[in-house]
N, C-alpha and C positions, 0 to 999 in steps of 0.2 A: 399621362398620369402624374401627379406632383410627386415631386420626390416625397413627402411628409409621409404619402400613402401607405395605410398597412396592407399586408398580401396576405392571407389568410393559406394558402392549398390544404385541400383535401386528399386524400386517394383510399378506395379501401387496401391496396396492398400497400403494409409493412418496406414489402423492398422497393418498391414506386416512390416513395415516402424517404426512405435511408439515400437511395441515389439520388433523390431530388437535393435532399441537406449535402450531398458531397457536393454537388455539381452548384446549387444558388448557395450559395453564403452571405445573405444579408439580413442587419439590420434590422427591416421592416417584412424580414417574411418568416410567415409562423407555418407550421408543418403539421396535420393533426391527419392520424390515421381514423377514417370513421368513414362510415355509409351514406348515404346521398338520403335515406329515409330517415335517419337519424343523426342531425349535424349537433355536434356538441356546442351550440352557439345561442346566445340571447335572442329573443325576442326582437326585431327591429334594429339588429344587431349592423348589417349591413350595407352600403349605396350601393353593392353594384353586385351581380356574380355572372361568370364565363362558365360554362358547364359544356366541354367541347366532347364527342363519340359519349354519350356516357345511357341516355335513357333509353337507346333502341336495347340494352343491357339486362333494363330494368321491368321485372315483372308487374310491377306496382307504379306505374309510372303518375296517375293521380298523388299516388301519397308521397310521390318525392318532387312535384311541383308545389304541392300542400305546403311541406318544410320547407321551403325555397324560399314561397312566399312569408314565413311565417318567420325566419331571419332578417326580411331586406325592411330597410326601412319604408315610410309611407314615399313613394312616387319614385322608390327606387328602380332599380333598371336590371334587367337580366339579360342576356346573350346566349342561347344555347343552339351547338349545332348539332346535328343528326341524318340519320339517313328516313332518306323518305321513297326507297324504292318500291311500293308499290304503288306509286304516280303512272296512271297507266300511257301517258307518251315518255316514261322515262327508260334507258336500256335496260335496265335491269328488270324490270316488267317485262317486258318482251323478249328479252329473254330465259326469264321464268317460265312466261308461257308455253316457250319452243324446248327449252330445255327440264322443266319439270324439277325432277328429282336432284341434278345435277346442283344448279343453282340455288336449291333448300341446304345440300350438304354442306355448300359454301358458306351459305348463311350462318347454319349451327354451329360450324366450324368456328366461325370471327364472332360470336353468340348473340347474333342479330335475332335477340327471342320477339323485337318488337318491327311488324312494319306498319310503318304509318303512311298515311297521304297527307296533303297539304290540309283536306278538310278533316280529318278526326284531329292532327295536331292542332287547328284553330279551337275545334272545340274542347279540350284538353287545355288552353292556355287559358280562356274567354272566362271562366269565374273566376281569377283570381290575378288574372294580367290581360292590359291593352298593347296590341301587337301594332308597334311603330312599321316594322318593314319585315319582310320576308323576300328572302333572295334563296338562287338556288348554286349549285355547285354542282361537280364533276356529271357536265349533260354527255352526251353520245361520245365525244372525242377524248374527254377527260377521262371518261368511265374508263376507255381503252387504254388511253395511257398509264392510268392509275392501275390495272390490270399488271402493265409491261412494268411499270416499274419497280411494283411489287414482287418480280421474278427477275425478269434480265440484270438490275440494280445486287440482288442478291447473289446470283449466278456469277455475276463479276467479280462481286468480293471472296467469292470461294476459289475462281479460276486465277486470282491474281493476288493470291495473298503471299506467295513469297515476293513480288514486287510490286512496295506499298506507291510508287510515284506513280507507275502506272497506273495501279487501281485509281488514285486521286486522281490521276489525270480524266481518264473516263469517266469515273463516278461524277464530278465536279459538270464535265461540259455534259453529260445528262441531266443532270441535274438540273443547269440553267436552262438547258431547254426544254425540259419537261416543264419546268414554274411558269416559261414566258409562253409558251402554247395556253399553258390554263390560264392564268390571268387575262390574256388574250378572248380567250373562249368565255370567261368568266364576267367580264365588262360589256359584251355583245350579248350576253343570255341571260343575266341574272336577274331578269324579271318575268322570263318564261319560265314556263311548267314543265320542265323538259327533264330538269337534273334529277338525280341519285341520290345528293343530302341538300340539305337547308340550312342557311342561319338566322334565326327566328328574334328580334328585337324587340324586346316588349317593356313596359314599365308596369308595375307592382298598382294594381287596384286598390282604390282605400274606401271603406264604409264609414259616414258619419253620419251625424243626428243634423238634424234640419236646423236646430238653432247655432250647432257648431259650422253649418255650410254658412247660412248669414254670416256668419261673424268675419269666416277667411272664405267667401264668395269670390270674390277678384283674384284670389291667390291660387284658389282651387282649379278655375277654368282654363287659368291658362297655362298650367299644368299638361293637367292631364282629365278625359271623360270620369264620371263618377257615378256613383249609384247610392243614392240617396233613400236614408229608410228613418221611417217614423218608431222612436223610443216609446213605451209604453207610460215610462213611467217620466214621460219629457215633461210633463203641463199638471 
């Protein structure tokens, strides 16, 4: 990214927001406490936005890809990842199935109010963005160790907090090898249907009148696909 670049974050917690300004101190990055269905921001305002865990959250999830779109500029770009566990060869599907109740608790708990698959999030992106790539993350091996590390990772810092080297010590070489297992897992699988979440790469759909395609024709194709409509009042 150029240095020049401005950073915009959002978050809707206040204290997400306070610890983000202690911890980035820069320049070019702005801090604005607001909702992902209502972003305080212009019109075409944007080239790019990263929206990472945030829609599986959201009840209304049409109306916060609406705003999304409706920020970035024409042929701008979006990134967003999520979970897509009811992929039905993914673990977490199977064991939904097996487990029932258990794995809904989980769900509600981490407020997974949304599960998608690979095909209702295509059609959820499809009027309003063209989906460049779709890859997937934590499949069967990942799921588990994201499991482990989510407990044994915590367990450690509680059983080792009057001795912070050690804890570093362990936390650190877990660490590395939890990331070098998924990266690993991640580079071999991220084009199967297999994982738990997705990162979904699209760029921002744009509508113009026929005589504005004539005009930037050559500019528009090699872009990106279009959908082209006739003005009433064009002729």
């Amino acid at each position: 990214m150029p240095k020049t670049s401005t950073i915009i974050a959002i978050d809707l917690s206040k204290g997400v927001i306070k610890n983000a300004k202690e911890n980035l101190q820069s320049a070019n990055i702005f801090f604005i406490v607001a909702g992902v269905g209502h972003l305080p921001l212009k019109d075409g305002s944007l080239s790019k936005i990263v929206c990472v865990d945030v829609i599986e959250h959201i009840v209304n999830v049409e109306k916060c890809l609406r705003e999304m779109a409706r920020v970035l500029k024409p042929f701008g770009k979006i990134s967003i990842f999520t979970a897509c566990g009811n992929n039905r060869l993914s673990l977490e599907y199977i064991l939904a199935s097996l487990l029932g109740k258990l794995i809904t608790l989980i769900r509600l708990k981490t407020g997974h109010i949304q599960l998608f698959t690979t095909s209702n999030l295509r059609k959820l992106f499809e009027p309003r963005f063209v989906i460049r790539s779709m890859q997937y993350m934590h499949h069967w091996m990942g799921w588990c160790l994201k499991f482990l590390w989510d407990t044994a990772y915590f367990k450690s810092s509680e059983s080792y907090h009057n001795s912070p080297s050690l804890k570093h010590s362990i936390s650190s070489t877990f660490s590395r090898a939890f990331w070098l297992i998924l990266e690993a897992e991640y580079r071999l699988l991220k084009n199967k249907n297999l994982g738990s979440e997705i990162i979904i790469n699209a760029i921002k759909k744009i509508i113009i009148t026929v005589q504005d395609f004539l005009v930037r024709k050559s500019e528009v194709l090699n872009k990106v696909s279009i959908r082209v409509i006739m003005c009433e009042n064009l002729y």
